[in-house]
Residue frames as a rotation matrix with the C-alpha (Angstrom) as fourth column:
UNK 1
-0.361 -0.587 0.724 -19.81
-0.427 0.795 0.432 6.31
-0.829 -0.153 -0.538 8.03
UNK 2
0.568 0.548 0.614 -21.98
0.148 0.666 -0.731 5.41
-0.810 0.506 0.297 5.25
UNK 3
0.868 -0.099 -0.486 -19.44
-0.491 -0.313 -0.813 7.13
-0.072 0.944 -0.321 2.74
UNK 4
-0.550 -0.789 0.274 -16.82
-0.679 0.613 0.404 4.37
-0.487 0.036 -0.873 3.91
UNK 5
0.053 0.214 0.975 -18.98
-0.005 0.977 -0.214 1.91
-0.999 0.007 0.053 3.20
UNK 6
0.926 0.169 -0.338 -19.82
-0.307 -0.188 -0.933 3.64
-0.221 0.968 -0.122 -0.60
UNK 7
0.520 -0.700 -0.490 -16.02
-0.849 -0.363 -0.383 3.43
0.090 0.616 -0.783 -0.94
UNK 8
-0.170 -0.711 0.682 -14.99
-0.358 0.689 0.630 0.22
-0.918 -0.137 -0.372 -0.35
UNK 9
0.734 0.244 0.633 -16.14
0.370 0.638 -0.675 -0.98
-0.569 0.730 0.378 -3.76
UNK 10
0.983 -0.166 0.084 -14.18
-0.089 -0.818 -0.568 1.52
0.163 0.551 -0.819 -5.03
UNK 11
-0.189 -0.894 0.405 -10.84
-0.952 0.269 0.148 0.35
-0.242 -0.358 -0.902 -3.12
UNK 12
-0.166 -0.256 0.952 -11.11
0.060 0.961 0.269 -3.44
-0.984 0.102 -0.145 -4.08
UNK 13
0.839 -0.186 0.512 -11.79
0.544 0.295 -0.785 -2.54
-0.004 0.937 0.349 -7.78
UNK 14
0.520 -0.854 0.032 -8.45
-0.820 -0.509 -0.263 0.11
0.241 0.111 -0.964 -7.46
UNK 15
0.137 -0.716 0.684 -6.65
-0.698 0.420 0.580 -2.81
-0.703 -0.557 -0.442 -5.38
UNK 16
0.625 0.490 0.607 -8.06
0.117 0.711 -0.694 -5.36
-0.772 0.505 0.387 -8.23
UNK 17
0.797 -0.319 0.514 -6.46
0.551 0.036 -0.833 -3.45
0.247 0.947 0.204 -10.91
UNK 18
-0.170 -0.983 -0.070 -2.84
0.985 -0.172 0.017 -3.01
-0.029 -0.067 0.997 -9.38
UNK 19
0.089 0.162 0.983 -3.85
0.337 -0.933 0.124 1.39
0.937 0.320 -0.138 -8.90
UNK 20
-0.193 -0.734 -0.651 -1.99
0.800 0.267 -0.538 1.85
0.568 -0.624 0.536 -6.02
UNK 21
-0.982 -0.077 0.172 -2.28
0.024 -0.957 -0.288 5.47
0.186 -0.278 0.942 -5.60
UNK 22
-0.567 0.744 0.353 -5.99
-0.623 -0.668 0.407 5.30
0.539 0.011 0.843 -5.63
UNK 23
0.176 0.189 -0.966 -6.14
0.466 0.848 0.251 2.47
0.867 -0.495 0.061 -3.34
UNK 24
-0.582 -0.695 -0.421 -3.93
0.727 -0.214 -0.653 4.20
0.364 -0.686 0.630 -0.81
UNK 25
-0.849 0.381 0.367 -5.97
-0.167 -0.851 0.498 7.51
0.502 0.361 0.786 -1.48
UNK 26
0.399 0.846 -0.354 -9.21
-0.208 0.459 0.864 5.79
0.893 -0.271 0.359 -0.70
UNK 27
0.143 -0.030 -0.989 -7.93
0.826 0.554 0.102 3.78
0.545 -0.832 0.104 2.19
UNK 28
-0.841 -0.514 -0.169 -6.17
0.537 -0.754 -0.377 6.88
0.067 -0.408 0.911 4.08
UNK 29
-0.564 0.695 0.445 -9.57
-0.478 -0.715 0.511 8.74
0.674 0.075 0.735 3.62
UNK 30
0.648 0.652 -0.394 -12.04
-0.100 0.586 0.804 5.62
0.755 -0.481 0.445 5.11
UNK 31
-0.561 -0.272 -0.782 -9.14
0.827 -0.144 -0.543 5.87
0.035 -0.952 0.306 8.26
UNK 32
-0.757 -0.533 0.379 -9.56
0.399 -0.836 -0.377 8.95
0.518 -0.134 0.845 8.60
UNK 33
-0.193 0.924 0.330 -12.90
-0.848 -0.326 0.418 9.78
0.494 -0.199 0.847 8.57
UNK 34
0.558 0.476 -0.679 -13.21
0.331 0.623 0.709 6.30
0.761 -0.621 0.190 10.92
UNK 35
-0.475 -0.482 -0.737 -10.95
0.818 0.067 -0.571 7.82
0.325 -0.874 0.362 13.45
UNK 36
-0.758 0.434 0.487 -12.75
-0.237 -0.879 0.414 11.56
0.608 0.198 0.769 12.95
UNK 37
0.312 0.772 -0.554 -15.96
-0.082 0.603 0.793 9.09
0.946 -0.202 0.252 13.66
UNK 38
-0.134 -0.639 -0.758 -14.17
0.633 0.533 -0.561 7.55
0.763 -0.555 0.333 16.58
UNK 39
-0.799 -0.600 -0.025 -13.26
0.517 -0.666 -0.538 10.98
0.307 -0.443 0.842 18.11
UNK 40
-0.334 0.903 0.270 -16.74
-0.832 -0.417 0.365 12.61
0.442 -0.102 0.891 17.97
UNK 41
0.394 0.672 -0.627 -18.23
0.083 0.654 0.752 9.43
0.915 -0.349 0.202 19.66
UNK 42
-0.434 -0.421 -0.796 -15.64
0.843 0.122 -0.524 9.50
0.318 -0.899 0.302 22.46
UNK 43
-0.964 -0.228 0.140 -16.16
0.233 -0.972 0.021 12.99
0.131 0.053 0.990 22.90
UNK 44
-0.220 0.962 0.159 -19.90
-0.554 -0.257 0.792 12.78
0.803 0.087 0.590 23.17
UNK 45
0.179 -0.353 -0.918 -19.51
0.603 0.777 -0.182 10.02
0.778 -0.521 0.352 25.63
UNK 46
-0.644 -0.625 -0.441 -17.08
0.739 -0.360 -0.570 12.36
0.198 -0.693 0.694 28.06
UNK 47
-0.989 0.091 -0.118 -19.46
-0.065 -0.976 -0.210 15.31
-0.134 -0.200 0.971 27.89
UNK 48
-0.462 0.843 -0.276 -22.71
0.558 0.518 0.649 13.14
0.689 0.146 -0.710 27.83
UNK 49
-0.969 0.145 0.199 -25.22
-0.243 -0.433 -0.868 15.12
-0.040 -0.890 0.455 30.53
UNK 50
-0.962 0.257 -0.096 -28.30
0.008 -0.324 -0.946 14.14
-0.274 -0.911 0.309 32.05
């Protein structure tokens, strides 16, 4: 999770200067890898033991 955090500068200076594509790019990646995140916690959770 820390490489979402690295990228949000990186997505408010793309959003800043009107670079859609590498806004989008960025964003779509920090989902991803926060649902990815998401999934591996649940998943540790369900199969926690003992």
């Amino acid at each position: 999770m820390v490489i979402c955090y690295v990228l949000i500068p990186y997505m408010n200076s793309a959003k800043d200067s009107a670079n859609d594509t590498l806004f989008i790019f960025l964003h779509a990646t920090s989902m991803i890898l926060t649902l990815v995140t998401l999934l591996i916690n649940i998943f540790l959770i369900v199969k926690w033991k003992y």
